[in-house]
N, C-alpha and C positions, 0 to 999 in steps of 0.2 A: 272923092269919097274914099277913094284908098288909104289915106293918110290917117281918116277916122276908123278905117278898119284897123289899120295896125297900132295905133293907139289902145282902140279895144281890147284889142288880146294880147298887147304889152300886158294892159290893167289888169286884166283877166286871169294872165298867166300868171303876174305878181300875187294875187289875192288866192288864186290858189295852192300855190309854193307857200305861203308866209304863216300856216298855220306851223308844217314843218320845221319852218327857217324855228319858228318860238318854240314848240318843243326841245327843239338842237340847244335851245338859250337856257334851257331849263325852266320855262314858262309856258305855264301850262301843265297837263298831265296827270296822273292821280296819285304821285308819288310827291305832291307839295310837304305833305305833314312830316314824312321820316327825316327830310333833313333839319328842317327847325327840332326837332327834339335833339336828332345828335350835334347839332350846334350850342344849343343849352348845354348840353350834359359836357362837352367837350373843354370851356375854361375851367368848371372846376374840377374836373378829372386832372388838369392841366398843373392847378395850380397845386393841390395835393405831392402831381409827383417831381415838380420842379423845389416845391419848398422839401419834400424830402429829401431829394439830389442836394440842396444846399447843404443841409443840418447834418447829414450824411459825412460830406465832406470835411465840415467842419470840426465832426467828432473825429475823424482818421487824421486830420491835421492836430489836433492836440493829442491824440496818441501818440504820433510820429512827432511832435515838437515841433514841427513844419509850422512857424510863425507864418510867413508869405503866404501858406495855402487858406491858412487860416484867415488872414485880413482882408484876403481877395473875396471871400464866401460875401462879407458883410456889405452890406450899403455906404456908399463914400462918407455920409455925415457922421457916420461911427467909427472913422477910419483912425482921426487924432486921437480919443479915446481909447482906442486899442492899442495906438503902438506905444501911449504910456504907459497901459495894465496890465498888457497882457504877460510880461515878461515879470512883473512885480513881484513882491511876499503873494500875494492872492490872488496872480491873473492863472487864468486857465492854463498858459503856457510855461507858468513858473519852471524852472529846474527842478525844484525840491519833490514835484508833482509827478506823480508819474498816474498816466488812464487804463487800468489793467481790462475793463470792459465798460462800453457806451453802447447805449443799444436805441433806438428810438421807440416808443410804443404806441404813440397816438396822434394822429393828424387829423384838424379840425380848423374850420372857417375861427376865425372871432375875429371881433370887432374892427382892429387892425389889419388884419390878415390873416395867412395862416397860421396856425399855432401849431407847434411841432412838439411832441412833448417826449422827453427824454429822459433814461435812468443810466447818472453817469458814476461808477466807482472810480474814487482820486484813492492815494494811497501815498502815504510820505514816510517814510524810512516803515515801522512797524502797525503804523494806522492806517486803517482804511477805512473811508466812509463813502459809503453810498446816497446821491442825493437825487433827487428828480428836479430837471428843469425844465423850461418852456421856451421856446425860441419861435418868435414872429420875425413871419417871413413873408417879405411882401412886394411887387413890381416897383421897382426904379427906373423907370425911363421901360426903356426894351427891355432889359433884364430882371432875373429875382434876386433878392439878396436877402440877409438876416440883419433884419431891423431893431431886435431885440433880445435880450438873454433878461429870462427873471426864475426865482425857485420856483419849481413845480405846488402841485398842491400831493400829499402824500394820504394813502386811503386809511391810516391811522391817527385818529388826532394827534395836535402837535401839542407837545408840553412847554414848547418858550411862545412868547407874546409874538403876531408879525412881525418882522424886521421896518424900522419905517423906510419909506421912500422906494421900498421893493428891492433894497440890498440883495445880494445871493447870501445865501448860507454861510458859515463859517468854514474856512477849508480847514484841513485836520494839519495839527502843529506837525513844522517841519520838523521838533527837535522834539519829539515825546519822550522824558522823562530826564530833561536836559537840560 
């Protein structure tokens, strides 16, 4: 009969430690609900300030002319893409261009991803224009990148027709009045 005793309050002792052992697990408790809500709130907090750390970047690399800092921000599949344009008559990173102020002003989910929305002034010898665009930014593997560059929408109507295919805007002539 000894053998059944100590079997018993092996079992005994186990059942009594093991509500313990589950609270230690995080199971159990009255504290279930707080971590599901800050698990919720947590990716899109996440993705907000990761996709602004990109577009961020992005804007200070085409201030600085930093071609490299700039192509690293974007997703691999826009990579050929860019290192045709960017240096162009019209890429962001042109010579002729210079970015006196970029500023970001609004971060928002869509459809794609995030959508970053920026007001960026180019300025080429005596012109400067000021334009708003939009940059999707969205997970690639582990990483975030900038999946997209298209014109913003501006809070004054526009007086030319959409651009088709979601062209960006015209940048201002390198040679005004030349």
């Amino acid at each position: 009969m000894r053998p059944i005793h100590r079997r018993l309050a092996t079992t005994a002792t186990g059942l009594v430690l093991l509500p313990a052992a589950l609270v230690g697990c995080g199971i159990g408790g009255d504290d279930e609900d707080e971590p599901a809500a800050k698990t919720e709130r947590a990716p899109a907090e996440e993705a907000g300030a990761r996709s602004r750390e990109r577009v961020q970047a992005y804007l200070d690399a085409m201030t600085a002319k930093d071609v490299a800092a700039g192509r690293s921000q974007l997703c691999k599949l826009l990579h050929d893409g860019f290192d045709l344009a960017a240096t162009g008559p019209n890429g962001d990173f042109a010579d002729h261009f210079q970015v006196p102020a970029a500023a970001i002003t609004d971060v928002r989910s869509g459809p794609h991803g995030q959508e970053v929305s920026v007001s960026v002034s180019v300025t080429a010898g005596k012109s400067k224009v000021t334009r708003p665009l939009v940059f999707t930014v969205t997970r690639d593997g582990g990483d975030w990148c900038i999946a997209g560059e298209a014109p913003g929408r501006t809070s004054a109507p526009s007086s030319s027709p959409p651009r088709p295919g979601g062209s960006p805007p015209p940048r201002p002539d390198p040679n005004p009045g030349g």
